[in-house]
N, C-alpha and C positions, 0 to 999 in steps of 0.2 A: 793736584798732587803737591803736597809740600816735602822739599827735599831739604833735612836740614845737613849742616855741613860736617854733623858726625856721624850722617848715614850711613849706613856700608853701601857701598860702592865703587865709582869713581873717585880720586883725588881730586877735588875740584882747580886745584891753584897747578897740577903736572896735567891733566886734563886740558885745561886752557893752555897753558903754554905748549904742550904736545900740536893742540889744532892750529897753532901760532904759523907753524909751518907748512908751507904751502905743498911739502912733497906727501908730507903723513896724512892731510886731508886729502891727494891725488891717493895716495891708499886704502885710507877710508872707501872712500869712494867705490874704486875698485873692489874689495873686497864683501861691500853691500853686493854686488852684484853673484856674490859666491866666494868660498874657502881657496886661496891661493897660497902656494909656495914661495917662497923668498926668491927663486930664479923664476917663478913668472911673475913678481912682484916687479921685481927687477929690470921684466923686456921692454916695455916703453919709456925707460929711463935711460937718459945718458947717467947712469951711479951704477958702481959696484954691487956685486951680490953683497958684498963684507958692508958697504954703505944703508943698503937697505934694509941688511939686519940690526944696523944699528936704531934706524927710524922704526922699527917693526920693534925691538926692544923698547924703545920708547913708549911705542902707544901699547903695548904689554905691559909696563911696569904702572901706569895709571892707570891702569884696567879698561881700555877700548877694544882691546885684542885680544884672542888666546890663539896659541900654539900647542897643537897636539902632535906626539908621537903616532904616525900609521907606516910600520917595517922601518925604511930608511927614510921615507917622507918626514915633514914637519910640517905641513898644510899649517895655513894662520885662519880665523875665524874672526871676523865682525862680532863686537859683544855688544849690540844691537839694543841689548838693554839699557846697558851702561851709559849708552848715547842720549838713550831716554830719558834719564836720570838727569844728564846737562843740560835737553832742553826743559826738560820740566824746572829746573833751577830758575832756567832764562824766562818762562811763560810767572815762574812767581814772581823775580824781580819786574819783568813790566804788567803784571796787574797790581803792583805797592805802589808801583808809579802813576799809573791809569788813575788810580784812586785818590794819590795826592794831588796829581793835577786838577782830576775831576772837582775837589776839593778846592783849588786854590780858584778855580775858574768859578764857584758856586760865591765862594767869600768877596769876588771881585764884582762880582755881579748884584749882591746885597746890599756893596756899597756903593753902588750906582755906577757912572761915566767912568770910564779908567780916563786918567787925564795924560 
């Protein structure tokens, strides 16, 4: 899968800095397991509900997240694809690397003894 960085998708550079945070990827997390509200986002946090809609804005506004209307609910949703998208990023950059390595270890080995 090549992702390039004018995909649609993910913002990759609010993307990374989003997962930078150790609380939005404790929501991640959570939320891979099932669609959650911002106050059961919220129970195993010492943070505010007002706090963790702000980290829940966050990983929404880079596209990890969606928030739907169901009555007075706002249930958040894992956008599960979108995650897909940064590892497939991360699996291109290290097989560019594999390859140059693979590469410099071939060139090192032609010219004989590394000294």
């Amino acid at each position: 899968m090549s992702t390039s960085l004018a995909a649609p998708g993910p913002d990759l550079d609010s993307a990374f800095a989003a997962l930078g945070d150790p609380v939005r990827r404790a929501l991640l997390t959570r939320l891979a397991r099932g669609d959650a509200t911002v106050g059961e986002l919220a129970a195993p946090f010492d943070l505010t509900p007002q706090a963790i809609s702000h980290h829940v804005g966050v990983l929404r506004r880079c596209g990890l997240v969606e928030q739907r209307r169901e009555g007075t609910r706002r249930p958040c949703r894992l956008r599960a694809d979108q995650l897909a998208l940064l590892g497939g990023w991360i699996d291109d950059q290290r097989r560019v690397w594999d390859d140059r390595l693979d590469a410099l270890e071939q060139h090192l080995g032609d010219d004989g003894a590394v000294r």
